[in-house]
C-alpha positions in Angstrom: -45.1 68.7 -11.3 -48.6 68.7 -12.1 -48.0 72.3 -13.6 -46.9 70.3 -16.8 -50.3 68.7 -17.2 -52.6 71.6 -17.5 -55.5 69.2 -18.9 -55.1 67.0 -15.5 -56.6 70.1 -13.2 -55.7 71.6 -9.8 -54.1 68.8 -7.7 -56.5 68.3 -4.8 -54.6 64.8 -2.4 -51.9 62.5 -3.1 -51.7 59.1 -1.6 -48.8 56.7 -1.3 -50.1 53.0 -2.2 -48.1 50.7 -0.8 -48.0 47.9 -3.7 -44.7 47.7 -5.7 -41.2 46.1 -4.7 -39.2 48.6 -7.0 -40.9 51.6 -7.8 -43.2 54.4 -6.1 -46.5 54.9 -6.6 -49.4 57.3 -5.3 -52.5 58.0 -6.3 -53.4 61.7 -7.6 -56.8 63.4 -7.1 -57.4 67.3 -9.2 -60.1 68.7 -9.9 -60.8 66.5 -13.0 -60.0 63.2 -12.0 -57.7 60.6 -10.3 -54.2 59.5 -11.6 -51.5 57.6 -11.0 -47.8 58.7 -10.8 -45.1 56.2 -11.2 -42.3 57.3 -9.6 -39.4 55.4 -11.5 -36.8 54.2 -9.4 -35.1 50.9 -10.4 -31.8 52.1 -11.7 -31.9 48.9 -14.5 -35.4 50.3 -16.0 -35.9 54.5 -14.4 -33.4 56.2 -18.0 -35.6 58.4 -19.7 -35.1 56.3 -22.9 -36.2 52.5 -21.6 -39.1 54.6 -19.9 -40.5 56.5 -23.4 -39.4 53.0 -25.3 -42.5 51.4 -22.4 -44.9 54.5 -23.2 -44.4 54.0 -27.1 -45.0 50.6 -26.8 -48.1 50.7 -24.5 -49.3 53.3 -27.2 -49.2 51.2 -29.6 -50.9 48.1 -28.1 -54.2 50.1 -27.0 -54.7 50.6 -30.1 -54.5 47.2 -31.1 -57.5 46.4 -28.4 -54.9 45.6 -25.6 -56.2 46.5 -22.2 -53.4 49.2 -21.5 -53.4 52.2 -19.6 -50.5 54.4 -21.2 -49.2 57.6 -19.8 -50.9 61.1 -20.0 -48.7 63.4 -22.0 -47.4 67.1 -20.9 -47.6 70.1 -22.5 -44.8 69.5 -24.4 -45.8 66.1 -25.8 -43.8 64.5 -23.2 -44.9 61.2 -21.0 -41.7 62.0 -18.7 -40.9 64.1 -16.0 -37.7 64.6 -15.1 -37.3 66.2 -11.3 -33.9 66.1 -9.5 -32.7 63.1 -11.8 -35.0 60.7 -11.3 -37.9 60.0 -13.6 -42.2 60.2 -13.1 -45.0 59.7 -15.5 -48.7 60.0 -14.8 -51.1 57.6 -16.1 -55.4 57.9 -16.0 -56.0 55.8 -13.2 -57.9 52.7 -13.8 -60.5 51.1 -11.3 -60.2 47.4 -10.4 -59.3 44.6 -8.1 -55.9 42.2 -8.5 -57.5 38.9 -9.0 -55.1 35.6 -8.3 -55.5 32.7 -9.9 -57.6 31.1 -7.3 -60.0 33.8 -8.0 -60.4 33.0 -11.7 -62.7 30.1 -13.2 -61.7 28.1 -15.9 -62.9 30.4 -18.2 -61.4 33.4 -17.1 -57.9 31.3 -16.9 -58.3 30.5 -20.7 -58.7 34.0 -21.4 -55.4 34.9 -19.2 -53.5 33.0 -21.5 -55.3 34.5 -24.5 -54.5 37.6 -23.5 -51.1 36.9 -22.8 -50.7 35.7 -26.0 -52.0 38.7 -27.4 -49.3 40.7 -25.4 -46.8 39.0 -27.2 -48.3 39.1 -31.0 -49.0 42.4 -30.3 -45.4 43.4 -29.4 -44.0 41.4 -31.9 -46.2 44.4 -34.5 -45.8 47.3 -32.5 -42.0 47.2 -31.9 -39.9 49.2 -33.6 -37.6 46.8 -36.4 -34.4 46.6 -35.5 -35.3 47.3 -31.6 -35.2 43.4 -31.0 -32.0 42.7 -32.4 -30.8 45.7 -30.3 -32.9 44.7 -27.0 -31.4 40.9 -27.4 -27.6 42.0 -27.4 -25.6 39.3 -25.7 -27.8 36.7 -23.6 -31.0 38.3 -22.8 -32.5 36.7 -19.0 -33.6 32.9 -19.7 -30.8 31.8 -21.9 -28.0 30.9 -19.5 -29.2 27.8 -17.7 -27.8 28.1 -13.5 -25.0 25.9 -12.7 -25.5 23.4 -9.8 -22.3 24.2 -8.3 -22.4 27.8 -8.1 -26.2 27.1 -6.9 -24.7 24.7 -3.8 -22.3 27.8 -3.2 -25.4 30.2 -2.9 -27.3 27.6 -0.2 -24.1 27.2 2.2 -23.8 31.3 2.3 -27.7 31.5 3.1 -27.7 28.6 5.4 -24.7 30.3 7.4 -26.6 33.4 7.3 -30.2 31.6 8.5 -28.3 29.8 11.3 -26.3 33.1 12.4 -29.2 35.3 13.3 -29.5 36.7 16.5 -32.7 36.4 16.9 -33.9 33.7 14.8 -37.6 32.9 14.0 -39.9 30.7 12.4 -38.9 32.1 9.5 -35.2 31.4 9.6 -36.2 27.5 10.5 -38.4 27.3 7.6 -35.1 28.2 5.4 -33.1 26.3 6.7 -35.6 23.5 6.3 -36.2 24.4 2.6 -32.4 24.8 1.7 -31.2 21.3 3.4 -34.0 20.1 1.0 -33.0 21.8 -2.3 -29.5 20.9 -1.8 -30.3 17.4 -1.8 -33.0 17.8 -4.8 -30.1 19.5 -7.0 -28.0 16.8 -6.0 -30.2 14.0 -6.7 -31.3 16.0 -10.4 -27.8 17.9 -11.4 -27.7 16.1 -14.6 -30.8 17.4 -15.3 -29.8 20.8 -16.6 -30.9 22.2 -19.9 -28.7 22.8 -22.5 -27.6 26.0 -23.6 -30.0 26.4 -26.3 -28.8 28.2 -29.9 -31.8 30.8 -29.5 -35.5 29.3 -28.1 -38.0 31.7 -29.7 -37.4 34.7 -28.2 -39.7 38.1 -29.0 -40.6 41.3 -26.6 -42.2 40.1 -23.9 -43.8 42.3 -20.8 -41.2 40.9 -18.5 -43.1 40.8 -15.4 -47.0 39.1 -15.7 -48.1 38.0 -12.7 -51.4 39.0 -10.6 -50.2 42.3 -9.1 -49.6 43.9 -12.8 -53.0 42.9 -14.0 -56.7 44.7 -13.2 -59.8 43.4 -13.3 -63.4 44.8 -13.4 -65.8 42.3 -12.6 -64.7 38.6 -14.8 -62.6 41.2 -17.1 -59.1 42.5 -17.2 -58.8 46.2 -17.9 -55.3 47.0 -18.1 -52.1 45.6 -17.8 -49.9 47.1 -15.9 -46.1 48.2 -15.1 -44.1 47.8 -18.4 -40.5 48.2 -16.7 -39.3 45.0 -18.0 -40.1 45.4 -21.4 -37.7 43.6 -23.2 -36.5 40.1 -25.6 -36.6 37.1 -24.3 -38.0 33.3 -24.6 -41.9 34.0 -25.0 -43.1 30.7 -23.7 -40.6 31.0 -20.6 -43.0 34.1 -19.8 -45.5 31.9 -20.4 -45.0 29.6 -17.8 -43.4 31.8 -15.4 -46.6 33.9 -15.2 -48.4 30.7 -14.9 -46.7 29.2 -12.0 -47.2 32.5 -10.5 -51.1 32.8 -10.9 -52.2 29.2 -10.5 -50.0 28.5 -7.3 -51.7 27.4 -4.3 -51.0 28.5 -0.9 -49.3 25.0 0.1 -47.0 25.1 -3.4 -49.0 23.0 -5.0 -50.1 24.3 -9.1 -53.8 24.1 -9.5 -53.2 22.1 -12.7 -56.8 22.3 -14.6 -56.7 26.2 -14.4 -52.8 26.1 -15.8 -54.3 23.5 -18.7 -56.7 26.2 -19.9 -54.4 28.4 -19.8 -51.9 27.1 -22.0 -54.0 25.8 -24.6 -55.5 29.2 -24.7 -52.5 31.0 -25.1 -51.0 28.2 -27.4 -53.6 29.3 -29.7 -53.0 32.8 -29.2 -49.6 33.2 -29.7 -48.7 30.7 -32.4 -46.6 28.4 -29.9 -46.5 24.8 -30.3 -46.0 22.1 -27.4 -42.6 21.8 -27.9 -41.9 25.2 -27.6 -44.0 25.3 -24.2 -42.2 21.7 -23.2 -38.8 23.1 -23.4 -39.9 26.5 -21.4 -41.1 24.5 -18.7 -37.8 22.3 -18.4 -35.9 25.5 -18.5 -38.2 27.2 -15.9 -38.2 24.2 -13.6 -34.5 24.4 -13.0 -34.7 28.0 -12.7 -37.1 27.3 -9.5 -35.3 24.4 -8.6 -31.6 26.9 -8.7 -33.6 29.9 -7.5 -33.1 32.2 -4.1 -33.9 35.5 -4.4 -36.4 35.9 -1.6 -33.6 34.6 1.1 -31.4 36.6 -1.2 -33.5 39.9 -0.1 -33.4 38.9 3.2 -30.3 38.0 4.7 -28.1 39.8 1.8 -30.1 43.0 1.8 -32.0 42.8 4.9 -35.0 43.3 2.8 -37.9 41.0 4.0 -41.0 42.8 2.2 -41.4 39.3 0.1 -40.8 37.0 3.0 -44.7 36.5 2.8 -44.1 34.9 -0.7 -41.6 32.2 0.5 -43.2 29.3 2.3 -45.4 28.2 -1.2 -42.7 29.4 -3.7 -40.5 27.4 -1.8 -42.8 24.9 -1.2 -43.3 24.7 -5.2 -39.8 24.0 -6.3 -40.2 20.5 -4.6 -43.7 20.1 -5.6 -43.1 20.4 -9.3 -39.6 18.1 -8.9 -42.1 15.5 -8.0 -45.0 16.4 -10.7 -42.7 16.8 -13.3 -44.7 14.9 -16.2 -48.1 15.7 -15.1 -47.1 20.1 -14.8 -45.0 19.7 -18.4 -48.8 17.6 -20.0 -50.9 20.6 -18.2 -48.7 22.9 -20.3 -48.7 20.8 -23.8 -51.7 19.0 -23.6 
């Protein structure tokens, strides 16, 4: 493959890194340098087109100042690779250390949320017009509240599933713990559903921020990372979302002065207002509060590589049921 990047030299070792729930990764050392080659595999995001429509976009943000790292072109001008129908793209590889948000300072949180907002203005020039019309066809992810009911469906299939192991562990009792519990919170807060909004402010978002995706060197990000999800949706939903991801603590708890920085920073940044950010968090909080897809992985796809994520994303859904007020002020105040 490398024969298409004559500028990238002789390929010397490549090593499989082991980050990445969807796609491949490994890490390419030539002559001149070290790389990365994504190895597209997610059938939703890996066509040729979504993938150049990422690359353009990336592009385009680097040179608006946003810590990127976009793909290396071939000797064709191309950024993908096309070998036995599945897609690959090499990028320069970029030096630095995941940081979660336990490992950020107030000051660093802010400029998270600056950032992030700078994602999102920055989309909203680099895009092509038309492309988010296009991209928001139908109901883009985020618009469609979940339904109690077909959320108390899901928790009797996963609780016969946790209680029908052969070999049940800790694991499978923690479950079954945390859905008992859920069942009873949606039951207690069904009427608590958000509306089916008209449109919330919706714009090209990264799709998937969260500490894994970002690089730091030092107190300072260097690139954001893995563009798959691309794509229109609510801005401030992202918002939040990547929020309760960084600033969760490890018993489910959200380390709320961090998240306050944040959001005022990114407020700023992107031009939302507290309403805006009040009505993500409603809509995000049910999400959580409706939301399975580790136990999903698990006993439906005998996947368990994010079991280690479960006991304080679980853990937060109850959490924020009961901090309701003082995790929507932390987000508008």
């Amino acid at each position: 493959m490398l024969l298409r990047y004559p500028d990238a030299g002789e390929p010397l070792t490549c090593t499989p890194l082991s980050q990445g729930l969807l796609n491949h990764g490994y890490r390419v050392s030539t002559t001149r340098g070290s790389y990365f080659l994504k190895h597209h595999l997610d059938d939703t995001t890996g066509d040729r087109a979504t993938i150049v429509r990422q690359h353009r976009a990336t592009r385009r943000l680097q040179s608006l100042g946003v810590p990127v790292a976009p793909p290396v072109e071939d000797v064709d001008g191309d950024t993908v690779t096309e070998i036995g129908g599945r897609c690959y793209a090499l990028h320069p590889w970029v030096d630095g250390l995941h940081r979660a948000g336990a490992q950020l300072t107030l000051a660093q949180s802010l400029r998270l949320g600056t950032l992030l907002g700078a994602v999102h203005t920055g989309l909203a020039r680099v895009m092509e017009p038309g492309t988010q019309a296009a991209a928001g066809a139908g109901s883009p992810p985020g618009y469609a509240s979940p339904e109690a009911a077909d959320t108390f469906a899901l928790i009797d299939e996963l609780l016969a599933s946790a209680r029908g192991r052969r070999t049940r562990d800790s694991f499978d009792e923690l479950a079954e713990h945390r859905l008992r519990e859920r069942r009873t919170l949606l039951e207690r807060h069904a009427d608590r559903r958000p509306p089916d909004p008209g449109l919330p402010a919706t714009g090209w978002v990264h799709g998937d921020f969260h500490p894994l995706n970002v690089l730091y060197r030092g107190a300072d990000p260097v690139a954001i990372l893995d563009w798959d999800r691309l794509g229109v949706q609510p801005r401030a939903e992202e918002a939040v979302r990547a929020a309760v991801i960084f600033f969760v603590l490890p018993a489910g708890e959200l380390d709320l002065a961090k998240v306050r920085a944040y959001a005022r920073a990114y407020r700023r940044a992107a031009g939302a207002g507290p309403a805006e950010l009040a009505a993500a968090v409603h809509r995000v909080w049910w999400e959580r509060l409706n939301d399975f897809w580790i136990l999903r992985w698990r006993y439906c796809l005998d996947d368990q590589r994010a079991d280690p994520q479960f006991p304080a994303v679980s853990a937060l859904a109850v959490w924020w049921t009961r901090e309701y007020e003082a995790v929507r002020e932390a987000f508008t105040g």
